[in-house]
C-alpha positions in Angstrom: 60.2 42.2 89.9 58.4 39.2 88.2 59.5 36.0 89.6 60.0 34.9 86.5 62.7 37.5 86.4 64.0 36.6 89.5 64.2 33.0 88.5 65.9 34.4 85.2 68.2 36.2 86.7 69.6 33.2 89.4 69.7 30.8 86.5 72.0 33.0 85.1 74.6 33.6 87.7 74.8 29.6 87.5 75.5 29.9 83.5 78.1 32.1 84.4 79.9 30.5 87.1 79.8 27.5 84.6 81.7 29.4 82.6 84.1 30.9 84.7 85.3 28.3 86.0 85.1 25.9 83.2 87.5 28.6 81.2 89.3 29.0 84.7 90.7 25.1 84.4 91.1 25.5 80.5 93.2 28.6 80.4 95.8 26.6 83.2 96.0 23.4 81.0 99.4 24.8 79.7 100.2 25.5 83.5 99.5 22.1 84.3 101.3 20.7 81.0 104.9 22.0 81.9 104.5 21.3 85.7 104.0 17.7 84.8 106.3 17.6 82.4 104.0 15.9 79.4 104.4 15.9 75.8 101.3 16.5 73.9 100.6 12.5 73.3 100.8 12.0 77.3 98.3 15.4 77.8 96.0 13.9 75.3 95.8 10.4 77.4 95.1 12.6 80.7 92.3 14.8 78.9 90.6 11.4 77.9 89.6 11.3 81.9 87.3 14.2 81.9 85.0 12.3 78.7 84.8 8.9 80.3 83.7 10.4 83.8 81.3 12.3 81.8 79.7 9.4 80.6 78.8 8.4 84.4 78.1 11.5 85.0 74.8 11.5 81.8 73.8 8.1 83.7 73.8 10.3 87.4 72.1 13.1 85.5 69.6 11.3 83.7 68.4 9.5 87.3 68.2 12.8 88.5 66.0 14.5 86.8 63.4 12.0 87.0 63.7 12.1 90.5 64.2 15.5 91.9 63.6 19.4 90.7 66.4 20.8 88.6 67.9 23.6 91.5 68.8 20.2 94.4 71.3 18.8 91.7 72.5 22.1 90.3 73.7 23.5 93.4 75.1 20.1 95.1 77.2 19.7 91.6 78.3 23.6 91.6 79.5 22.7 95.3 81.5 19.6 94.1 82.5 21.2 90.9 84.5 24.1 92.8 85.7 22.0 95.1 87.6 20.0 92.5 88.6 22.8 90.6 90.4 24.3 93.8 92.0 20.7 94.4 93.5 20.6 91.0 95.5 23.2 91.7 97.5 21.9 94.8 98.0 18.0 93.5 101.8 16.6 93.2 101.2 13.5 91.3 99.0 12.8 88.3 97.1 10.5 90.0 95.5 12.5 92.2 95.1 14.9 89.1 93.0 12.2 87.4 90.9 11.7 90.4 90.1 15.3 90.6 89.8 15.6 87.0 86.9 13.1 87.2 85.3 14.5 89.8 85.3 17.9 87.7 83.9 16.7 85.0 80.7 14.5 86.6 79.8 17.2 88.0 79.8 19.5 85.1 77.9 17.2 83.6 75.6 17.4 86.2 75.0 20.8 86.5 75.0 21.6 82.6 71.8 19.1 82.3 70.3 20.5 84.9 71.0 24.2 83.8 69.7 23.4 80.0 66.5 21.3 81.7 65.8 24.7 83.5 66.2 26.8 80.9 63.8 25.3 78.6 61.2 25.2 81.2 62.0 28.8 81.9 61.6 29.3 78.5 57.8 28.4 78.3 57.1 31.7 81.3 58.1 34.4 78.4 56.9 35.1 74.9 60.4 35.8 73.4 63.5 33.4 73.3 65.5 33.4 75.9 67.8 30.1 75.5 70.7 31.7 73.7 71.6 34.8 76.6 71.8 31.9 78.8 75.0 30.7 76.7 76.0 34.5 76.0 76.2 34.5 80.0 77.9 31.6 80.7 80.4 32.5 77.6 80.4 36.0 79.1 81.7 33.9 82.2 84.5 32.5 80.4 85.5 35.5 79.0 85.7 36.7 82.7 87.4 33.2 83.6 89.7 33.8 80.8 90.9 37.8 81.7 91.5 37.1 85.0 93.6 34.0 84.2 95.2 36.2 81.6 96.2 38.6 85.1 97.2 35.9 86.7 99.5 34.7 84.4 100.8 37.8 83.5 101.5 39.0 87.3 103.0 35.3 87.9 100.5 34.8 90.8 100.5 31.0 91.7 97.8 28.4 89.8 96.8 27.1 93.7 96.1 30.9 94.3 94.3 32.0 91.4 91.8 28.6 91.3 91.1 28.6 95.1 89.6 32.4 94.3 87.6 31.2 91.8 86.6 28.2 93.5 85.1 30.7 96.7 83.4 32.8 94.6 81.7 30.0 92.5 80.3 28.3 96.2 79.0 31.6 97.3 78.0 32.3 94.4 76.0 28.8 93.6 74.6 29.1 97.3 72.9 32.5 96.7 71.7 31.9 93.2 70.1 28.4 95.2 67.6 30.4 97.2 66.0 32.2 94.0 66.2 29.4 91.8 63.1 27.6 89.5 61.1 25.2 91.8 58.8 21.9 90.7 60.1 21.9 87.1 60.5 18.0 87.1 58.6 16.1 84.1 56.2 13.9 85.1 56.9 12.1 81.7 59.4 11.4 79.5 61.9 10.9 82.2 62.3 7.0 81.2 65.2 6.4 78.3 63.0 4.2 76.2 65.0 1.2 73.8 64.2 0.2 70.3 64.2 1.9 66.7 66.8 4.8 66.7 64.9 8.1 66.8 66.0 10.2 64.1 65.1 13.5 65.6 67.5 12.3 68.9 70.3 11.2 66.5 71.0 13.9 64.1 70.7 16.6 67.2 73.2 14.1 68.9 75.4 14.3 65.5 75.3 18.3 65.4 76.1 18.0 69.4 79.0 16.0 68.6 80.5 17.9 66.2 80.4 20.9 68.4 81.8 19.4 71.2 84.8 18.6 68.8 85.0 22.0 67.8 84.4 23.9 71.1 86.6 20.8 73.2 89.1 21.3 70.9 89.2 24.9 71.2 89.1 25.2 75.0 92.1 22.3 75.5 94.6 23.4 72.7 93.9 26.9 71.3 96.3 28.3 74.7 98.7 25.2 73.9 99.0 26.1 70.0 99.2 30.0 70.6 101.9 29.0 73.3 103.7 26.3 70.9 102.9 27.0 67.1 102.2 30.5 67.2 104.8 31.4 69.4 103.2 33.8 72.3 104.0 34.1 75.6 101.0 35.0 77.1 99.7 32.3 75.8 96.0 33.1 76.5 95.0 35.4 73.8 94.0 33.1 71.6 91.8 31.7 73.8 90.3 34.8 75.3 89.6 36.6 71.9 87.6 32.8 70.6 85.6 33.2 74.3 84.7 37.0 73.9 83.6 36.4 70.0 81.5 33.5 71.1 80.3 35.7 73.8 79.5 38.8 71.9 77.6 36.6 69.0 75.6 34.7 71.8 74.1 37.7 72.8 72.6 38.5 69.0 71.6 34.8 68.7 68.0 35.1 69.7 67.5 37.7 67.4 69.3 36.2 64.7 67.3 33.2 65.1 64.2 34.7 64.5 65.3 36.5 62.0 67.3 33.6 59.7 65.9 30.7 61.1 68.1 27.6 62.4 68.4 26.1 59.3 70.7 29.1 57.5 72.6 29.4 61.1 73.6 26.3 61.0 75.2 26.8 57.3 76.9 29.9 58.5 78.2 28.6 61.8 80.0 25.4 59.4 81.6 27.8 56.8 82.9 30.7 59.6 84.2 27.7 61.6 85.9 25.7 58.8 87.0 29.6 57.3 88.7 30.4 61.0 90.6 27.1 61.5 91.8 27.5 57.9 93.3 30.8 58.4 94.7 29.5 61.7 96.7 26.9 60.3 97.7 28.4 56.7 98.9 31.6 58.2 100.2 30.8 62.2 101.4 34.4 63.0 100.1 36.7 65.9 97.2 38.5 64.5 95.9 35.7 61.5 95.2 33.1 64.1 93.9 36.0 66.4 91.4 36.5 63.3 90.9 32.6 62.3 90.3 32.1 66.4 87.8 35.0 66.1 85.8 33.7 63.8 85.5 29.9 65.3 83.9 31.8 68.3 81.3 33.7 66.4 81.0 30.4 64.3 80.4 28.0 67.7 78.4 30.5 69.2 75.2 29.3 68.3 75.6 25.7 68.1 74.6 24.5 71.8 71.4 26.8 72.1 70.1 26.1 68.9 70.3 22.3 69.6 69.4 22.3 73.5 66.4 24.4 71.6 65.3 21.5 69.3 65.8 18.9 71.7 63.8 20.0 74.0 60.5 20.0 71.3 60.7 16.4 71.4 58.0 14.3 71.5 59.2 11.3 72.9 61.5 12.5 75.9 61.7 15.6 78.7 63.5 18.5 77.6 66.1 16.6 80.7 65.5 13.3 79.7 66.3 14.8 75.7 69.2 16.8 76.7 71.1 14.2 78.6 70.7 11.6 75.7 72.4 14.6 73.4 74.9 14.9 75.8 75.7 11.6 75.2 77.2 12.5 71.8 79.0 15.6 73.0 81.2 13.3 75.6 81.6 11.1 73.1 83.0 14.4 70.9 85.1 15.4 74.2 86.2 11.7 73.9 87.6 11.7 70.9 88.2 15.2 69.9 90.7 16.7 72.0 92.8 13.3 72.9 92.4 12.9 69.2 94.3 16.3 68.4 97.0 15.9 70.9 98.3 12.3 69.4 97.9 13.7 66.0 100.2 16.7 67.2 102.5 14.5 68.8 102.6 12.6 65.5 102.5 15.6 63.2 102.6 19.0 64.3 99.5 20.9 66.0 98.8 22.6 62.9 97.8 19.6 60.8 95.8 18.1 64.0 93.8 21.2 63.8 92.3 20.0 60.4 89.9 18.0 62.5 88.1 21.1 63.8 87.8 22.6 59.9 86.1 19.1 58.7 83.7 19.2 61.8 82.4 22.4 61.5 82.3 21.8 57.6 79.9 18.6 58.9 77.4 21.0 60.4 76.1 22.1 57.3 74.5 18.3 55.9 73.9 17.2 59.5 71.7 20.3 59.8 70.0 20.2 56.4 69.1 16.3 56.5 68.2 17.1 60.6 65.2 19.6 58.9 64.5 18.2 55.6 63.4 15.1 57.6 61.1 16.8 60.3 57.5 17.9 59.1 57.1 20.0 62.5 57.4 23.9 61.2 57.7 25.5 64.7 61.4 23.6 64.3 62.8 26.1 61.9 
C-alpha cells in the first residue's frame, strides 16, 4: 500500500476517535444535568468552561505547530483528551467537573488543529479531494459514539462505565494510529500570527466558522436535552443520533458534491436546509417532525467545516496550521456564546424559542458566503 494510504488511513482513525468521543461526552450531558441537579440557566454557565479553555488551548495550538510536526501534539492531546473524558464520569462535585471539562476541551482543541493541519498537507499527495471523508469519518465516529451511548442508556449501564470504555479504546487507539502517522509536515513559514489591517479572507472564513460552531455546538449540547424536555422522549438520544448519522452520510458525498456545485451554491444550500430543519423543529415538536427538522440540520452542517478548513488553508498570508487555528478562533468564540446563549434563553423562555438562534445562523451562511467569494479574485477558491 502507498504510504500515502497508510498515512490516510491513521489520520483517519484519529478523525474518528475525535468523534467518538466528542459525541460520547455530548450524548451524557443530560446524564450529567440530572445528577447535578441544574436547571438549564446553571447548565449553560458550566458549558461556558469548555469555550474559554478553548481559547488557551488556540494559543498552545498555534505555538505548536510552529514548533513541532503535527503527529507529537495529536497523539499527546488524544492521551489527555481520554483521560479527561474517563474522569468526567466519576467526579462528585462540579468543581472537579469544570476542571476536567477544561482539560477536555484544550485538548480538543489541540488535536482538531493538528488533525485539519494534517489533512491539508495530506491533501497536496493525491489528485482528488480528500478533506471532506476526513469529517464523514470523524462524524461516522459520532454516530458510533452516539449508538453505543444510545445502548448504554437504554440497558442502564453506568455513565463511569460506558466513558472509561471509550476512554481505553481511544488511548489504544491514538497510540497505534501514532506509529503510521504523517511525518515533517511543519511549515517553515507562515507559522508567525502577524498584526495590522484585518485580512478579509481570514475574517469572513472566521464568520462562516462561527456560525457553524453555533449551529453544530448547539446541536451537540441541547438537541438530547430538547428531545428529552420539549419533545418529550425518553431515550432521549434519537435526536441526536439521527442529526450525527445525516451529517455523516452527507459528509461522505461532499467531495463529490463540491466538485460538482462548487462552494459557493453549498454554502446557499447548507443555510436554507439548516434554517428549514430548526424551523420544523420548533413549529411542530412531536416525535417524528423534529426527527425530520434534526435530519436535515445534519445534512445542512455537513459541509460547513471541510469546506472552510479547505479555503483556509489556500491562504497566502498564513500555514494551513497557522490559518486554521486563527479560524478556530471564531468557532470558540461560537461555542462561547452559542450554547450558554441557548440555555439562559430557555431558562427564560422555553427551549423552543432559544432554538431560533440556530435558524438565524444558518440563514447567515448564505451572505457571509456570497460576500466571502464575491471579494476573492483567486478562481481555484470556488
Amino acid at each position: 500500500m502507498k504510504t500515502n494510504n497508510i498515512q490516510r488511513i491513521a489520520l483517519s482513525t484519529y478523525f474518528f476517535l475525535s468523534g467518538l468521543c466528542f459525541s460520547s461526552w455530548a450524548s451524557r450531558i443530560p446524564t450529567i444535568k440530572d445528577f447535578f441537579n441544574l436547571n438549564d440557566a446553571q447548565l449553560g454557565t458550566i458549558l461556558l468552561v469548555m469555550p474559554l479553555s478553548a481559547l488557551l488551548g488556540t494559543v498552545v495550538s498555534g505555538w505548536l505547530v510552529s514548533k513541532f510536526d503535527s503527529r507529537d501534539p495529536l497523539v499527546v492531546s488524544f492521551l489527555l483528551f481520554a483521560g479527561a473524558l474517563m474522569g468526567i464520569s466519576y467526579v462528585k462535585n462540579t468543581f472537579l467537573l469544570i476542571v476536567l471539562l477544561g482539560l477536555f476541551s484544550i485538548s480538543l482543541r489541540v488535536l482538531n488543529i493538528a488533525m485539519n493541519a494534517q489533512s491539508i498537507e495530506l491533501q497536496k499527495t493525491f489528485k482528488k479531494k480528500i478533506v471532506g471523508s476526513f469529517h464523514a469519518i470523524w462524524s461516522l465516529g459520532g454516530v458510533v459514539g452516539v449508538l453505543f451511548s444510545t445502548a448504554m442508556v437504554k440497558l442502564g449501564v453506568a455513565m463511569e462505565t460506558h466513558l472509561t470504555i471509550i476512554a481505553v479504546i481511544t488511548i489504544l487507539g491514538s497510540l497505534i494510529a501514532y506509529k503510521f502517522s504523517l511525518t515533517n509536515d511543519r511549515s517553515q513559514t507562515g507559522n508567525k500570527l502577524i498584526l495590522g489591517k484585518p485580512d478579509p479572507f481570514i475574517i469572513f472564513l472566521g464568520l462562516l466558522i462561527f456560525c457553524a460552531a453555533i449551529c453544530e455546538g448547539g446541536m451537540y449540547d441541547w438537541s438530547g436535552i430538547y428531545f428529552k424536555e420539549v419533545v418529550k422522549e425518553d431515550i432521549f438520544t434519537y435526536g441526536y443520533l439521527l442529526f450525527m448519522i445525516c451529517m455523516t452520510t452527507a459528509r461522505f458525498f461532499t467531495d463529490g458534491l463540491l466538485d460538482r456545485l462548487g462552494m459557493p451554491v453549498m454554502y446557499i444550500i447548507s443555510g436554507l436546509l439548516i434554517s428549514t430543519g430548526i424551523l420544523l423543529a420548533i413549529v411542530f415538536p412531536e416525535f417524528w417532525t423534529a426527527l425530520i427538522g434534526f435530519c436535515l440540520v445534519g445534512i445542512g452542517v455537513s459541509p460547513i467545516f471541510p469546506m472552510t478548513y479547505m479555503l483556509a488553508g489556500k491562504s497566502k498570508k498564513y500555514s494551513p496550521g497557522m490559518a486554521i487555528s486563527i479560524i478556530g478562533t471564531y468557532a470558540i468564540v461560537g461555542m462561547f456564546i452559542g450554547p450558554p446563549l441557548i440555555g439562559y434563553l430557555s431558562h427564560a423562555f422555553g427551549l423552543k424559542y432559544a432554538f431560533l438562534i440556530l435558524l438565524f445562523c444558518g440563514l447567515m451562511f448564505i451572505p457571509i458566503s456570497q460576500l466571502f467569494f464575491k471579494n476573492q479574485k483567486n478562481p481555484d477558491l470556488d
